[in-house]
NUSE-662445 format. One line per 2 residues: number of its first residue (from 0); their letters; for each residue z negated, y negated, x of C-alpha. Coordinates in Angstrom, 2 decimals. Layout:
<nodes>
NUM	A	Z Y X; ...
</nodes>
This chain:
<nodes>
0	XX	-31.56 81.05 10.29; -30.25 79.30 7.34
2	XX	-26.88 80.31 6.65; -24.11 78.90 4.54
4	XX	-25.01 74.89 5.71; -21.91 72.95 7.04
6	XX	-21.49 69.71 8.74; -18.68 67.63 10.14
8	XX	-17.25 68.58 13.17; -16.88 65.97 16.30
10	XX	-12.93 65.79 15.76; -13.54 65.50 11.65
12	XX	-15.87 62.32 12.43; -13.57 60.75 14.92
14	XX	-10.74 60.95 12.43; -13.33 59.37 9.43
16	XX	-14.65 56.64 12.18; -10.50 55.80 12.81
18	XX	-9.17 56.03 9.31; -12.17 53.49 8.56
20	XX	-11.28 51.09 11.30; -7.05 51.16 10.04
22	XX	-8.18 49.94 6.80; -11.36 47.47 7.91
24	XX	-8.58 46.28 10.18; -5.71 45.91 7.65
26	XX	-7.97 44.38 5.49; -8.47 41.74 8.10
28	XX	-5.57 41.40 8.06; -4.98 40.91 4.81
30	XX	-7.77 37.99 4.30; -6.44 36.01 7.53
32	XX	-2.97 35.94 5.81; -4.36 34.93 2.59
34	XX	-6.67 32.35 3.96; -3.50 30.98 6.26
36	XX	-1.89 30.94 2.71; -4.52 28.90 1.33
38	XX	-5.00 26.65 4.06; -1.10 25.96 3.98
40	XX	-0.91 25.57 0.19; -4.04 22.80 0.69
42	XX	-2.66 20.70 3.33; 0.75 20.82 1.78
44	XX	-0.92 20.16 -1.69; -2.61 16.69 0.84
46	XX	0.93 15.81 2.12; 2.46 15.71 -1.13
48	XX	-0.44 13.42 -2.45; -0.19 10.83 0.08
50	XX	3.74 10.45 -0.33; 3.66 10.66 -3.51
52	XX	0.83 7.65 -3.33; 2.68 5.59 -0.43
54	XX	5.91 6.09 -3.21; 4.11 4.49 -6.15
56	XX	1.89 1.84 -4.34; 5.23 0.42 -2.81
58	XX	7.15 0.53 -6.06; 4.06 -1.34 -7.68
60	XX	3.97 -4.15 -5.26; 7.63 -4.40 -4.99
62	XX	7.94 -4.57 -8.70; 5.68 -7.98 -8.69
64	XX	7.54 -9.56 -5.91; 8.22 -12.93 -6.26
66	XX	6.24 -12.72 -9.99; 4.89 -16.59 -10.56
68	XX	5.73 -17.79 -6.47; 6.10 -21.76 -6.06
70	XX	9.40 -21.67 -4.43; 7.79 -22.94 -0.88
72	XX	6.36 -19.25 -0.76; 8.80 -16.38 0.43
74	XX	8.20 -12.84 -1.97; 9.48 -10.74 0.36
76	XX	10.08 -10.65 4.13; 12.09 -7.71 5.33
78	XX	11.46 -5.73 8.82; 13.97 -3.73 10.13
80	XX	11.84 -1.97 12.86; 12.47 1.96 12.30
82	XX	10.22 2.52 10.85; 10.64 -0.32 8.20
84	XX	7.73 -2.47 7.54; 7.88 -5.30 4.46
86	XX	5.55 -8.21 3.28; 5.33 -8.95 -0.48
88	XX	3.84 -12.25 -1.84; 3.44 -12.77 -5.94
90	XX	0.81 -14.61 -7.43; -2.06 -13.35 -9.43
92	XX	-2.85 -13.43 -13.22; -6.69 -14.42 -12.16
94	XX	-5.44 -17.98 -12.53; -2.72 -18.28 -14.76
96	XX	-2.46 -21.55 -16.44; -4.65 -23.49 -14.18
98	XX	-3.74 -27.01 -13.33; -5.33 -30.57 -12.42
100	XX	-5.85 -32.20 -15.59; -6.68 -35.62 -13.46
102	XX	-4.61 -36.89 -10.50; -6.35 -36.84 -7.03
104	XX	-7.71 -40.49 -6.14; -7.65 -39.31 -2.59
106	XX	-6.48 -36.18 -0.50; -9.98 -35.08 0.30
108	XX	-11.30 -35.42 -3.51; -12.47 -32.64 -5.48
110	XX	-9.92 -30.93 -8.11; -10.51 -31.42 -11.44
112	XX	-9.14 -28.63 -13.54; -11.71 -29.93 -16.81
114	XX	-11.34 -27.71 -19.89; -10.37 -24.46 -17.58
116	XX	-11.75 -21.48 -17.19; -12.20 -21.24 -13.05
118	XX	-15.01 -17.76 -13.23; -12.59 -15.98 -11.46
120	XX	-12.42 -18.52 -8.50; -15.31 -17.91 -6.04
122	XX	-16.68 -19.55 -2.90; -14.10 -19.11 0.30
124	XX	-11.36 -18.25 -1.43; -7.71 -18.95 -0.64
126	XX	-6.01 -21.09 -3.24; -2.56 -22.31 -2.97
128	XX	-1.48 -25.77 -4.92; 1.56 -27.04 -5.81
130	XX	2.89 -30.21 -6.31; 4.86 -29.82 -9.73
132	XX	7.26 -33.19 -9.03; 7.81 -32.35 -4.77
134	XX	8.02 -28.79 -5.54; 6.02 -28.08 -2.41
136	XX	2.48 -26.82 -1.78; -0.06 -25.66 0.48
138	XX	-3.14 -23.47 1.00; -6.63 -24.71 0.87
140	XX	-10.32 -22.82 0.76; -12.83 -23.28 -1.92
142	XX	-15.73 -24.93 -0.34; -17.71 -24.97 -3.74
144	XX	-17.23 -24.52 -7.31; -18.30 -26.41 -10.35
146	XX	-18.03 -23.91 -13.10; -19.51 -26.66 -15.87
148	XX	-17.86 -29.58 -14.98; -14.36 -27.40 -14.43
150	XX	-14.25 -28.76 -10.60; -13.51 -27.15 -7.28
152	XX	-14.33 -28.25 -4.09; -12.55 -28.14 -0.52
154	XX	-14.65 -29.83 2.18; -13.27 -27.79 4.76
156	XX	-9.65 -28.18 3.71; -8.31 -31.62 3.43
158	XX	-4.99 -31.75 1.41; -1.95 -33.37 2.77
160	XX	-1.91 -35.63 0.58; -3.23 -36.44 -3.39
162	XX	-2.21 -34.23 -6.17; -1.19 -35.76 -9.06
164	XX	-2.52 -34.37 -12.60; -0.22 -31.45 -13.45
166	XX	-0.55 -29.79 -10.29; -0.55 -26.03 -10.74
168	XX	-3.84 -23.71 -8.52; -2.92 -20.62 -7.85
170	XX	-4.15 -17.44 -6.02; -1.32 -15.95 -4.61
172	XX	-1.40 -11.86 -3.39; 0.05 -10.72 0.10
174	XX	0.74 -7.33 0.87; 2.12 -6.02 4.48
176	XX	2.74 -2.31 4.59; 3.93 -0.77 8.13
178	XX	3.74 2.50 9.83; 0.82 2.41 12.58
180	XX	0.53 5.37 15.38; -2.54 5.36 17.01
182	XX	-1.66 8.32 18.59; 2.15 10.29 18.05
184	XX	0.11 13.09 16.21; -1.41 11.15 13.51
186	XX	0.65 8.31 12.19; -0.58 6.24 8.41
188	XX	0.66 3.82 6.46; -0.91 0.95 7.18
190	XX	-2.19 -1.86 4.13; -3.29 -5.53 4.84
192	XX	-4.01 -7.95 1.82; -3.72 -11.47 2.42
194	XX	-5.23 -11.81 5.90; -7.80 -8.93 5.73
196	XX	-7.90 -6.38 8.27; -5.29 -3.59 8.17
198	XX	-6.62 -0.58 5.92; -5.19 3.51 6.03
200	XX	-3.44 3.10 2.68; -2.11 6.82 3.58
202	XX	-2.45 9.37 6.33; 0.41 11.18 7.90
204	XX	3.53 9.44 6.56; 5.62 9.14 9.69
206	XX	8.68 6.64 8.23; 9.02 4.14 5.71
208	XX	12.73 2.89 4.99; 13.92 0.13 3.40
210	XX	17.41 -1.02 1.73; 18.50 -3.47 0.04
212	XX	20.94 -4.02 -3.22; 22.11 -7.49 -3.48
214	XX	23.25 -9.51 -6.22; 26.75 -9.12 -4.48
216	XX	26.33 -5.31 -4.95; 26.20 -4.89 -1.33
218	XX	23.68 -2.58 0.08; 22.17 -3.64 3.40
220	XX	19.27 -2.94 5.33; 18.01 -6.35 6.44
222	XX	18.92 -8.81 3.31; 19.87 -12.82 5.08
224	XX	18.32 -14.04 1.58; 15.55 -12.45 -0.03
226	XX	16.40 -13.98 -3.20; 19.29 -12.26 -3.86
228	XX	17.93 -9.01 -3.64; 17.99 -7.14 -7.01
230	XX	17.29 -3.50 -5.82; 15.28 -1.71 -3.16
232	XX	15.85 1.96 -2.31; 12.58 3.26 -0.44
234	XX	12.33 6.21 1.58; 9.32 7.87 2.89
236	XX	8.83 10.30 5.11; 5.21 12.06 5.38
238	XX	4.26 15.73 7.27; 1.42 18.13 7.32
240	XX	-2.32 17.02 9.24; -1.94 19.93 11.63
242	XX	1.25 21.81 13.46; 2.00 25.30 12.95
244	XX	3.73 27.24 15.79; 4.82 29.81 13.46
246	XX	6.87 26.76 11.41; 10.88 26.05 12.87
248	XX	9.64 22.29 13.10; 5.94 22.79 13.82
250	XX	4.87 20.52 11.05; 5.20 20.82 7.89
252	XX	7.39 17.69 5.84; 8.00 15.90 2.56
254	XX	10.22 12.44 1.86; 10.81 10.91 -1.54
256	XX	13.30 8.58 -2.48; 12.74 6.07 -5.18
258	XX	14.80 2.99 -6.18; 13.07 -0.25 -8.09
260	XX	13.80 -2.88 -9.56; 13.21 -6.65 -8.63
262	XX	12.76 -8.33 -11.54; 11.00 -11.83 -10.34
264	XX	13.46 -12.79 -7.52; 16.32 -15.51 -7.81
266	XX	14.65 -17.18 -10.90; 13.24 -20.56 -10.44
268	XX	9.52 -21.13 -10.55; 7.91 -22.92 -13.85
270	XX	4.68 -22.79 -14.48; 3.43 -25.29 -17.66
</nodes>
């Protein structure tokens, strides 16, 4: 018999087997909480990206408001809904300067614009024209366009009446922004560009609010005249993808306040 030789007792292994399963197990432990961690610090990294980019986008648009509008055309249209939703109209740069340079012999003639650059007009878009002595316009779509001969076409769209030479084109921008809630869990800010379908501009952002400084200094939150509104405070309100049981209010929340400025509104169109 060999002599001398030790191994581990049965109670010295049980000990070794349970010491080994406290620390595999608090080591668990340890990597759940720091994934959690993670996974909390990505989604709230997520939330404050999309209020932070339903912020901006609505202080953009609302900054152009009423920029270059024939007067017939409102800039903004205000929705007191809870949550708030608001239209903005301002007309693009695309077409700035662009004008008949021959009166229309009829209402259904083409629009001669010769000497102008139209590449940025296409097939089936939506121009708007004004009348520059009646002050009024209306919509039309581009049937055709003559790039050569400076000329666009509107078969499908017969004017109201002739336009005289002078007569400003235009391609005027509309922007609608509203909360939508397909379901209560999951509400987005909501986008639709002139009469396009609706697109997610954000995901998550459960209010918008609107109010409105006046020329009179009053604050309100549904303006009676959009042209004297000279300020627009916007809230919004935006909260994490998924609910946490552990959180007081199950999800998690961020709102940012901005004010801008409405620089385009209460001045009378001119457009030479």
């Amino acid at each position: 018999m060999i002599r001398g030789m030790k191994g581990f007792t049965l109670i010295e292994m049980a000990i070794g087997i349970l010491l080994t399963g406290v620390i595999l197990s608090a080591s668990f432990s340890i990597y759940l909480t720091q994934h959690k961690q993670l996974l909390v610090q990505d989604e709230i990294s997520d939330l404050q990206s999309n209020v932070r980019a339903a912020t901006a986008e609505l202080a953009t648009r609302i900054r152009m408001a009423g920029y270059g509008l024939p007067n017939s055309i409102r800039a903004i249209q205000a929705y007191d809904t809870n949550p708030d939703s608001i239209a903005i109209a301002y007309a693009s740069n695309e077409l700035n300067g662009i004008h008949l340079e021959q009166s229309m012999p009829e209402a259904s003639a083409i629009l001669r614009c010769d000497g102008h650059d139209l590449s940025n007009i296409r097939e089936n878009d939506w121009l708007y024209i004004v009348d520059p002595f009646l002050n009024t316009g209306e919509y039309f779509l581009v049937s055709a366009v003559d790039y050569s001969a400076s000329c666009i076409q509107h078969n499908t769209s017969v004017l109201s009446h002739a336009y005289p030479a002078g007569s400003n084109v235009l391609k005027l921008l509309h922007f609608k922004y509203y909360i939508d809630m397909p379901d209560s869990g999951h509400p987005n800010l909501m986008c639709q560009v002139n009469n396009e379908i609706a697109q997610i501009f954000a995901e998550n952002i459960t209010d918008i609010q609107f109010r409105y400084g006046l020329s009179s200094s009053v604050v309100v939150d549904m303006p009676v005249n959009e042209e004297m509104i000279r300020e627009i405070l916007i809230t919004v309100s935006a909260r994490s993808f998924n609910s946490d049981p552990e959180f007081l209010n199950q999800y998690r929340t961020r709102t940012s306040e901005t004010r801008v400025k409405v620089r385009n509104l209460g001045i009378n169109y001119v457009r030479e």
